[in-house]
Backbone as CSV, one residue per row, in Angstrom:
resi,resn,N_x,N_y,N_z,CA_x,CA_y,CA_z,C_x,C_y,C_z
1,UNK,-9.112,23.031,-13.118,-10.165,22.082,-12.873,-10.527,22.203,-11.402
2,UNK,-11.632,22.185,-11.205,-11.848,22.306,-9.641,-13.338,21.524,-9.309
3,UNK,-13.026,21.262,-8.197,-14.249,19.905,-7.929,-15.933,20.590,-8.132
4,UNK,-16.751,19.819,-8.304,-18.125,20.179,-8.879,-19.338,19.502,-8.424
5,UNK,-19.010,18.192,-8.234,-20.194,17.490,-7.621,-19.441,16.389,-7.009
6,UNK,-20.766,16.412,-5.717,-20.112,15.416,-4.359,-21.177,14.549,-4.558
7,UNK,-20.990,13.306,-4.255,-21.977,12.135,-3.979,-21.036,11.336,-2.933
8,UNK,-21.951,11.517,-2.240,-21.231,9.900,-0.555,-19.892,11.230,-0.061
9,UNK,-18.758,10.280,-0.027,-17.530,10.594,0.201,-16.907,10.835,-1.486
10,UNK,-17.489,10.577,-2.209,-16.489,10.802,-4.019,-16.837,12.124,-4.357
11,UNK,-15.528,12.846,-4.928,-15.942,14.450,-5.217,-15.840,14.079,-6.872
12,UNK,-16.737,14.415,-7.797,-16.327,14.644,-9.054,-15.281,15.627,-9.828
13,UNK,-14.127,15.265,-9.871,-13.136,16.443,-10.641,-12.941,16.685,-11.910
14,UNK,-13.742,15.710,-12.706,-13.185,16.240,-14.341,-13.358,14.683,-14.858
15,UNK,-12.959,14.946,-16.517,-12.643,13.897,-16.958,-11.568,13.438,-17.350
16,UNK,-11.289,12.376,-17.535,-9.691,11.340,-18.283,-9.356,12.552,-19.229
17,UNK,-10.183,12.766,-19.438,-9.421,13.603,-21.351,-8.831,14.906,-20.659
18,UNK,-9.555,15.718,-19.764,-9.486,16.982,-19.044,-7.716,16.337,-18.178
19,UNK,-6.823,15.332,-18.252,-5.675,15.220,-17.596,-4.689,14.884,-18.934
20,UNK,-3.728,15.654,-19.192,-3.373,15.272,-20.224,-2.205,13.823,-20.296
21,UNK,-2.388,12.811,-21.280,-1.345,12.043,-21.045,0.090,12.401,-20.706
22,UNK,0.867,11.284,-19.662,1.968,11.367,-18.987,2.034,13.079,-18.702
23,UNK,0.780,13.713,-18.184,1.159,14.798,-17.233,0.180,15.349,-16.372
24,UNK,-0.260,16.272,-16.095,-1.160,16.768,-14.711,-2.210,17.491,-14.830
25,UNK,-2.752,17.520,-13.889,-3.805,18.912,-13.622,-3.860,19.115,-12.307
26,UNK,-4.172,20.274,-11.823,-4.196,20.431,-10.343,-5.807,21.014,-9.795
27,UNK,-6.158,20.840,-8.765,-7.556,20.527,-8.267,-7.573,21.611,-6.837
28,UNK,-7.792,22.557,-6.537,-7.800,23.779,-5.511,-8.566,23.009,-4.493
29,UNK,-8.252,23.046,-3.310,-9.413,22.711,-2.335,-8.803,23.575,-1.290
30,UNK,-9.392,23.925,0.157,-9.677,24.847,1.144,-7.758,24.125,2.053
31,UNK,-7.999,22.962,1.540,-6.549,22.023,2.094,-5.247,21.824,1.391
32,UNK,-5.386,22.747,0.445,-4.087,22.800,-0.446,-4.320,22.143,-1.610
33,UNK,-3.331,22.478,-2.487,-3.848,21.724,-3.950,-3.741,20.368,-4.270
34,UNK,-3.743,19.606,-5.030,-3.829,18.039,-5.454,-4.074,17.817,-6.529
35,UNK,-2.524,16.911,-7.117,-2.244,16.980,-8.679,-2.955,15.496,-9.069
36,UNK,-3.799,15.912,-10.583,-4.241,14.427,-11.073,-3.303,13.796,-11.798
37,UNK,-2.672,12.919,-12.111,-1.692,12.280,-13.119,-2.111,11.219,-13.770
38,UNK,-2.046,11.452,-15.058,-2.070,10.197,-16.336,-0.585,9.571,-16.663
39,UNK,-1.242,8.349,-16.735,0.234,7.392,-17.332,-0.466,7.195,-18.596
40,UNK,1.122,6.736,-19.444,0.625,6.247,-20.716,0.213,5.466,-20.841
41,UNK,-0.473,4.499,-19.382,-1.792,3.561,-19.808,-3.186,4.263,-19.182
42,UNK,-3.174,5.672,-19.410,-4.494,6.113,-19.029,-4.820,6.274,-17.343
43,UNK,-3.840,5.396,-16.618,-4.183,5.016,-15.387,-4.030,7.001,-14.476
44,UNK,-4.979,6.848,-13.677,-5.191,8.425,-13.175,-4.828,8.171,-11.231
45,UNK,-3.810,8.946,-10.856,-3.234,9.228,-9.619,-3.358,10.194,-9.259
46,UNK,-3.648,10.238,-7.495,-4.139,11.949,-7.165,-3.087,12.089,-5.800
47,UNK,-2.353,13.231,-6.216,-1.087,13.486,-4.989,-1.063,14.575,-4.137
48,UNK,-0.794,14.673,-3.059,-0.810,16.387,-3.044,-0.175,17.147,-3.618
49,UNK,-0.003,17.899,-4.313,0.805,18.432,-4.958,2.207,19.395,-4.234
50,UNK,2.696,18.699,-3.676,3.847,18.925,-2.659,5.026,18.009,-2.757
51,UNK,6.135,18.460,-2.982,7.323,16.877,-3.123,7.428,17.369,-1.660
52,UNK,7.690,15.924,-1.002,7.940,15.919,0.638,9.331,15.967,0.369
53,UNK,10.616,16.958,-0.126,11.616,17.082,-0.053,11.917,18.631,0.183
54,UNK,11.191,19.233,-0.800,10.854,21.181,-0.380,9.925,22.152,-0.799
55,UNK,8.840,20.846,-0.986,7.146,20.989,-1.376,7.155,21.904,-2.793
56,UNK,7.818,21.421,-3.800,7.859,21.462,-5.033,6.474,21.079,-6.228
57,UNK,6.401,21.985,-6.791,4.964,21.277,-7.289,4.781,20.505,-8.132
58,UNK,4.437,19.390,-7.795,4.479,17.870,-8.788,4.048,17.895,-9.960
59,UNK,2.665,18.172,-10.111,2.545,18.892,-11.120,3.126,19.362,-12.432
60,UNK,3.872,20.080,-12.000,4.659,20.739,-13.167,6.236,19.524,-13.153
61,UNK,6.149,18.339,-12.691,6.722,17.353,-13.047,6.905,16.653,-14.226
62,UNK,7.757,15.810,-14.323,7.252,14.829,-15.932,7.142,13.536,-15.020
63,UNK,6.256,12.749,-15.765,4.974,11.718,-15.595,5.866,11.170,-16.017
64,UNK,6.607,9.546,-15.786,6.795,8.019,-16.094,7.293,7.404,-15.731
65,UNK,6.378,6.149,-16.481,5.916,5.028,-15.391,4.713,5.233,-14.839
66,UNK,5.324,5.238,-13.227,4.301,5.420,-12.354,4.632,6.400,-11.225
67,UNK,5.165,7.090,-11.963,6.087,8.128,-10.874,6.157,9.223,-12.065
68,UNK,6.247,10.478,-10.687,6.409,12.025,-11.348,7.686,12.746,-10.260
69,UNK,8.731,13.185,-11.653,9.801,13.689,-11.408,9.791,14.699,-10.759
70,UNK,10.213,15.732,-9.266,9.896,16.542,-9.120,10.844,17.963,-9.640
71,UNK,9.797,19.035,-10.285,10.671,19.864,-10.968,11.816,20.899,-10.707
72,UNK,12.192,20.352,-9.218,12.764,21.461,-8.320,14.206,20.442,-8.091
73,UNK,14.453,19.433,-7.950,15.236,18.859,-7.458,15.477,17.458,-7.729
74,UNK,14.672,17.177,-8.867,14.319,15.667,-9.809,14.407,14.737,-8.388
75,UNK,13.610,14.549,-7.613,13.013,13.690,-6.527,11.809,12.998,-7.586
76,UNK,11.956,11.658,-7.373,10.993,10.788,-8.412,9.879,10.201,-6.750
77,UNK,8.480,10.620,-7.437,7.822,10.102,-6.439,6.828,9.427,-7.225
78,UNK,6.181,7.956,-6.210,5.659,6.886,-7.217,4.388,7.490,-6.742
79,UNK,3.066,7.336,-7.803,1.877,7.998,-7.956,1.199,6.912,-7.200
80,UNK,1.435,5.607,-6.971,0.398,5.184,-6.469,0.632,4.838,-5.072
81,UNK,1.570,5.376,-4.306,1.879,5.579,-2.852,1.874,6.785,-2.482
82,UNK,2.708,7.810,-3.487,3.312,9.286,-2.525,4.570,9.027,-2.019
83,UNK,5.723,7.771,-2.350,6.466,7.466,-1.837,7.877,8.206,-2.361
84,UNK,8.586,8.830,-2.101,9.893,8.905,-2.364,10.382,7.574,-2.883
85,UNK,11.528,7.782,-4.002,11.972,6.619,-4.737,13.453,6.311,-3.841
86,UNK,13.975,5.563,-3.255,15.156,5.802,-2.811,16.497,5.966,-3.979
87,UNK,16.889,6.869,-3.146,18.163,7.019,-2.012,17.153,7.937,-1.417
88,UNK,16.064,8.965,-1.749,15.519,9.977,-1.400,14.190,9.120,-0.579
89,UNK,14.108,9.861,0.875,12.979,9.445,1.610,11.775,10.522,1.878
90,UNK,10.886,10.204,2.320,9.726,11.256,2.464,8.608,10.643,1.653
91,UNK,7.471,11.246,1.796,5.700,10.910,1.252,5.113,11.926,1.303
92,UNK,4.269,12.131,0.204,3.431,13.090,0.068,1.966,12.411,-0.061
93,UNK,1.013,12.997,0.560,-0.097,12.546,0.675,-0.561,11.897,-0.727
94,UNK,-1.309,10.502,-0.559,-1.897,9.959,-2.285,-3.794,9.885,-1.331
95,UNK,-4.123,10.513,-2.795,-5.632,10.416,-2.840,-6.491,8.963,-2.977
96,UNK,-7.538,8.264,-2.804,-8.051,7.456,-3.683,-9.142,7.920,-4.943
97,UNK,-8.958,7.128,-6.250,-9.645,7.673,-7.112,-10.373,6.682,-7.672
98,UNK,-11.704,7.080,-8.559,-11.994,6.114,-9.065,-12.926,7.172,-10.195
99,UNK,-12.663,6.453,-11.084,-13.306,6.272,-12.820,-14.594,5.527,-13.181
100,UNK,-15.795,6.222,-13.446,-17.133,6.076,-13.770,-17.090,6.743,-14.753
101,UNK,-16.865,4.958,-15.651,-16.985,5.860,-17.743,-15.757,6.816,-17.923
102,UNK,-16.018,7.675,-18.170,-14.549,8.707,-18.192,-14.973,10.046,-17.260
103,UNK,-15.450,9.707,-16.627,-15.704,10.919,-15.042,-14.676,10.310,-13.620
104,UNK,-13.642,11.094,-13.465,-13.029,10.852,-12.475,-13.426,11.223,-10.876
105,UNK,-13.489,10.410,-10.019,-14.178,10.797,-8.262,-12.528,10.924,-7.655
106,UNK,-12.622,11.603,-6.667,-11.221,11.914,-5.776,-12.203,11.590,-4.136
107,UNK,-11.762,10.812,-3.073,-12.117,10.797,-2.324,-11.149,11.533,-1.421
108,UNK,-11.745,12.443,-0.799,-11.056,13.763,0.034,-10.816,13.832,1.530
């Protein structure tokens, strides 16, 4: 999936359906990649796709809750901060997003 149309500051990346439930898609930009995440309430999170532990790709994580496991070292990071879950510290960049109908915006 890769971004397509800009309006203001909102980039258009895809739709709800285009992220599959409790898992990812990743979004190419000139600044490194950035994973979209669905929860099993639909709700859509945009991360960098980097675990701030040894930049593992989230992505290819498992989704739940509100957090994605990372697949390198099961570091759980919460989707709607970028926060490391403790005992584990560190942040990975979180996007803001927003949903028009089922068209998702990533502000970049």
């Amino acid at each position: 999936m890769s971004a397509v149309k800009q309006e203001a500051n909102w980039i258009e990346v895809g739709q709800v359906e285009d992220v599959p439930r409790l898992g990812a898609r990743v979004i190419k930009t000139d600044d490194g990649n950035i994973g979209l995440f669905r929860t099993a309430e639909d709700e859509i999170f945009a991360l960098r796709d980097e675990c701030p532990h040894k930049k593992g790709p989230l992505s290819q994580g498992i989704v739940h809750g509100k957090k994605v496991t990372c697949p390198l070292h099961n570091w759980n990071i919460q989707l709607d901060s970028g926060e490391a879950v403790a005992p584990d510290e560190g942040c990975t960049a979180s996007f803001p997003i927003k949903i028009e109908g089922t068209t998702i915006y990533i502000a970049i």
